[in-house]
N, C-alpha and C positions, 0 to 999 in steps of 0.2 A: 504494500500500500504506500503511495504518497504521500509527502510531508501535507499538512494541511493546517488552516486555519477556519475558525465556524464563529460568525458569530450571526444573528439575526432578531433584530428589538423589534419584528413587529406584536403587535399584542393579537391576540386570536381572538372573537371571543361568539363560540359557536353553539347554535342552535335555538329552537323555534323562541319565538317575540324579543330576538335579541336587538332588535333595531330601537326599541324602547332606550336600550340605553346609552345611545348617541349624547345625549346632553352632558352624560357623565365624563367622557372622554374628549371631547373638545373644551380647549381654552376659554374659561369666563368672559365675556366680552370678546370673543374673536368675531373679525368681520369676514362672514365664512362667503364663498363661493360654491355653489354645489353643484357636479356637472353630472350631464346624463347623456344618454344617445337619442334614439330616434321617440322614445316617449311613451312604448310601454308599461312605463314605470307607471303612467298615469292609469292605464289597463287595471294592471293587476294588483293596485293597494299599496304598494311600495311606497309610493311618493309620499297618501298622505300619509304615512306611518313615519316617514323622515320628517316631512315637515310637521308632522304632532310634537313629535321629539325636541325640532326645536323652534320651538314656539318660544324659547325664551332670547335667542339669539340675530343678532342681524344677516339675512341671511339674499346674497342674488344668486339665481341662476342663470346657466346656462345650456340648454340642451341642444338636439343634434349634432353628436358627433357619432362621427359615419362610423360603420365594421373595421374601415381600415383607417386608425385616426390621423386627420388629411392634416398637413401643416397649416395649409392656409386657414381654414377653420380653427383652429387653436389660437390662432395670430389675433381671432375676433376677441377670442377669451381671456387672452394676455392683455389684449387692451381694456376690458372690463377690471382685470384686476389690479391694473394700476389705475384706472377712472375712480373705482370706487376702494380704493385704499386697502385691499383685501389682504387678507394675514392666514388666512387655514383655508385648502382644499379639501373640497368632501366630491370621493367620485360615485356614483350612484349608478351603477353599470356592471358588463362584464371585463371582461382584459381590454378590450379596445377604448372604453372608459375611463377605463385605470391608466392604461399607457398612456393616453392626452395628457391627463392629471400630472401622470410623475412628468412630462416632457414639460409643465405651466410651471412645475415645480420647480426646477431648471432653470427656464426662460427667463421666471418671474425677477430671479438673482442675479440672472446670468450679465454682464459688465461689458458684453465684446457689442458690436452695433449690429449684427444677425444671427440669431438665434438659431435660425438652422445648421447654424457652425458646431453647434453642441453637437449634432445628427451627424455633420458631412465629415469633421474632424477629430471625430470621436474622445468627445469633451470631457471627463470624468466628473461626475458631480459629487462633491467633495461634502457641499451643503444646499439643500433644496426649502426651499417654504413648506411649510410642514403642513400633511393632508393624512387622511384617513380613507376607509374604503365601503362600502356597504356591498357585496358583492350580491350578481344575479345573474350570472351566467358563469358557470365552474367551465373552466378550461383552459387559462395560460396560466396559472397559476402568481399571475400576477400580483394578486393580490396579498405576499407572502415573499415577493423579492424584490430586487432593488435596478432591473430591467424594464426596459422596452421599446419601443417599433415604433417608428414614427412614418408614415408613408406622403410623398412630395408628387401627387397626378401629373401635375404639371412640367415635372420633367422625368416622370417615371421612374421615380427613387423612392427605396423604403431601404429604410438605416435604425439598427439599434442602438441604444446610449442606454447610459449605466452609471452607477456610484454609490458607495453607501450614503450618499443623502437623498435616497431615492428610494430608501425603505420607506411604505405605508407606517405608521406612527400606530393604528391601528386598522384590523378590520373583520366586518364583522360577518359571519356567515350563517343564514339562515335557510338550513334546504329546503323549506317550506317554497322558498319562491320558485324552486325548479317545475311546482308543478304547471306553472307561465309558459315554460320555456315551448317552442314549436317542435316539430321533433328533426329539422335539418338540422337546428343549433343544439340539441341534443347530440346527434351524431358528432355535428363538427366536434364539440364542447369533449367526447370520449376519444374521438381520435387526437385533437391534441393533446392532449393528456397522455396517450398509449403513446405517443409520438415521441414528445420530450421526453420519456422514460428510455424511450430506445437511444436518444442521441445519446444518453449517459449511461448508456450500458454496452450499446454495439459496439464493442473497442477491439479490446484483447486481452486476456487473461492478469491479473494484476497480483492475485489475491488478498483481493476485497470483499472477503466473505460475507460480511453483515451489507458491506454494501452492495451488492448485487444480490443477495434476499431481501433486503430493502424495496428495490427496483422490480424483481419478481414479481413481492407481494401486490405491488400496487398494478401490476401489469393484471396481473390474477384475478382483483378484486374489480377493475375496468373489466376484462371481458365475463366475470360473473354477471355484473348490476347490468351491463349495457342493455338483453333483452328486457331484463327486467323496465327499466326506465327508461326505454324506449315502448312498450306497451304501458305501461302507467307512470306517466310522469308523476302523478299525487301518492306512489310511494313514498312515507317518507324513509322508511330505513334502506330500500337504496339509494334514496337523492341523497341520503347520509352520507354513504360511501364513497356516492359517486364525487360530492364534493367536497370532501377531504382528500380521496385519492387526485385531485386534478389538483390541489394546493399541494400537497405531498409532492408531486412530480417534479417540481419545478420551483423548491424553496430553499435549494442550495441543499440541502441533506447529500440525497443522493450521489450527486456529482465528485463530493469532497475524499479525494485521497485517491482519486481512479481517473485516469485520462476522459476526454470526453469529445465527439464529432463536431457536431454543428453544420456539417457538410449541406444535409438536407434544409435542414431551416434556411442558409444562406442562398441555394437556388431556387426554394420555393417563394422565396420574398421575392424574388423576382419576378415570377409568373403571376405572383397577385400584383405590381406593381402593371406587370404587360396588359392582362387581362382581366385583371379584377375579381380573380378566382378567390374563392374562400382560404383563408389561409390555411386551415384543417385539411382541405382537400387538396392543396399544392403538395402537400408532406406527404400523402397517401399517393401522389404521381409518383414524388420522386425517388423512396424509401425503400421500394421495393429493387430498383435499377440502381439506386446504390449499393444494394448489397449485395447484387448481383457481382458489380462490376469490378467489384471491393472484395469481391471472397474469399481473398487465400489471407488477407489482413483481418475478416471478422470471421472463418469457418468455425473458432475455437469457441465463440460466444454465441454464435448462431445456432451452434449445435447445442449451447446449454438453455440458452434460448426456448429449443424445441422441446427437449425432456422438460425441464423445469416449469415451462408457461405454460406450452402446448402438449404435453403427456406423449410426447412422440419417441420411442424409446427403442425403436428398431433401427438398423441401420449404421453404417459408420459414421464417421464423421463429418464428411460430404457430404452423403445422402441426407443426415439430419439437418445438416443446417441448410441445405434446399429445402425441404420440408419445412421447415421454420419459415422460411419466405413464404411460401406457399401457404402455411398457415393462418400469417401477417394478412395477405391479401385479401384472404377469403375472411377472415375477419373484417377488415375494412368494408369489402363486401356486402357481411351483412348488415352491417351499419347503415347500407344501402351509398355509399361511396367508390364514385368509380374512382381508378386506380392508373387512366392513362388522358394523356394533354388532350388527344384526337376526342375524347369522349365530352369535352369540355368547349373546344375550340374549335372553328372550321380553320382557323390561321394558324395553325401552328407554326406549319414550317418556317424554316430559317431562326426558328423561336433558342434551338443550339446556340447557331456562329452569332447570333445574338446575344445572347450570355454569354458566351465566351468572350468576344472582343468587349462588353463590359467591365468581368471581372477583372483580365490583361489589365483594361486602361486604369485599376484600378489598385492593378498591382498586387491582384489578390492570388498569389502564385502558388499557394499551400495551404490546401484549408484540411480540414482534415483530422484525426487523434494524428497521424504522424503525417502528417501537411503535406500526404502524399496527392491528393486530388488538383493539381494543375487546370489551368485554365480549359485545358485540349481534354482533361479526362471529363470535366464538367460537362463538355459539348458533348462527347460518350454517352453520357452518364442519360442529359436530357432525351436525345435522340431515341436511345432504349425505351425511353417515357411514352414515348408518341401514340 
């Protein structure tokens, strides 16, 4: 195992009518901002349950912000919070929600004269304006690290940024509201989650034994709940599972002491920037053709992969961890997620040398656990996708 460091201050504090106690947790007198996306919140009871909460607080909003949070839209929201003097972020959303928030968090500090310089030059944020989170869509785990994705339409860019001032201060998790969710964002919400579980496990042998049972577990416990709460979302003990296991995934635990990819996330950011594909289902294009293409570097984990998650216990080592892909797939599958660019797009082609001469220009010459993926392997990688 690798030398490691763990630390992570956000507060948790989970389960049904926890939204109640918001007033507890924000600053006496803060002049909060509360942002949201497209305004289901208003649907399903959320809102007024936050704005009950703080009835005693000055409190503006802001809502719509898109799936993929657009810069220029945040740009409106940064100007709200210097208009009106604003001091605490509350995101009231899923990850796309959250990722705005921490990027305002950022912004709101940030000292250079354009903000998307945190994005393009990958700005470390050291210290952020301090926000909380009410989550309601389980799936980047957002809500629990100190990441996120910021996406630019207008010149086809999506860039993440990071720092520990970009930890949530807290956030609060009630699986009650999964029973809202539609069931595409249900899927997406399981595959990412299975997703970034695999960027931190599809490596190579380390032994990291708690940590790759870690990783299992939560893989395990995603494709137990998935039928489950995708025929009743008003389960609550699987919407229990289901959103814990999608914070788990992706709150620094897992990763710490064991190499990690990122391969797939960095081409699929692309394909949502090309085409505005779900970002759940760019990682289910390309996940599969990376480990294709990748297999003599993951066959050792592919194959424990199989036995451990998928009960697949025949076979050598090869054979197993084909079988593991194959399993991956047909999982995604029934999630009802297709698994290739052509099934999504009538434009694909040229969609490779087009990521390719990006990455290049961009100097992104080794991504990868051992930075073996090259620009040329990526155009591979995509094509396989198609």
């Amino acid at each position: 195992m690798n030398n490691f460091d763990f630390k992570n201050p956000t507060k948790i504090i989970f389960g049904k009518d926890q939204i109640a106690k918001l007033s507890e947790e924000i600053p006496t007198g803060a002049n909060v901002l509360m942002l949201y996306g497209g305004g289901s919140i208003k649907k399903n009871g959320i809102y007024e349950q936050v704005k009950t909460a703080l009835k005693e607080f000055k409190v503006e909003e802001f809502g719509g912000i898109p799936p993929n949070p657009e810069y220029d839209v945040l740009m409106d929201a940064l100007q709200i919070i210097k208009d009106k003097n604003i001091n605490f972020l509350l995101a009231v959303g899923g990850g796309s929600v959250i990722d705005g928030t921490k990027f305002l968090s950022s912004a709101a500090l940030f000292e250079g004269e354009e903000p998307w310089d945190i994005l393009a030059n990958h700005i470390r944020t050291e210290v952020g304006m301090p926000f909380g989170t009410v989550l309601t869509l389980p799936a980047t785990g957002s809500e629990m690290n100190s990441g996120a994705v910021v996406t630019r339409a207008s010149r086809k860019q999506k860039f993440g940024m990071g720092g520990p001032g970009l930890f949530p201060q807290f956030s609060i998790l009630d699986p009650s509201v999964v029973s809202s969710i539609p069931q595409r964002q249900l899927a997406n919400g399981i595959t990412d989650a299975f997703t970034h579980v695999l960027e931190q496990y599809l490596t190579y042998p380390i032994d990291a034994a708690l940590q790759d049972r870690f990783a299992e577990s939560i893989m395990q416990t995603l494709i137990e709940v998935a039928p489950k709460i995708i025929a009743d979302p008003s389960d609550y003990k699987s919407a229990s599972n289901f959103m814990w296991s999608c914070t788990m995934a992706l709150n620094g635990l897992i990763q710490k002491g064991v190499p990690t990819d990122w391969a797939v996330h960095a081409i699929g950011h692309e394909l949502t920037a090309m085409y505005g594909i779900d970002h759940a289902r760019t990682l289910a294009i390309i996940a599969p053709s990376h480990y294709r293409k990748n297999f003599d570097d993951k066959k050792e984990k592919l194959a424990q992969l199989a036995q451990r998650v998928f009960g697949i216990t025949t076979g050598n080592t090869e054979e197993k961890a084909n079988k593991a892909i194959e399993a991956m797939e047909n999982f995604f599958h029934s999630l009802d997620i297709k698994t290739k660019l052509s099934e999504y797009t009538k434009d694909y082609k040229g969609t490779a040398e087009t990521i390719e001469k990006t990455f290049s220009e961009r100097g992104w010459n080794g991504l990868g656990e051992k930075q073996k993926v090259t620009p040329a392997l990526v155009k591979e990688i995509v094509e396989m996708a198609y």
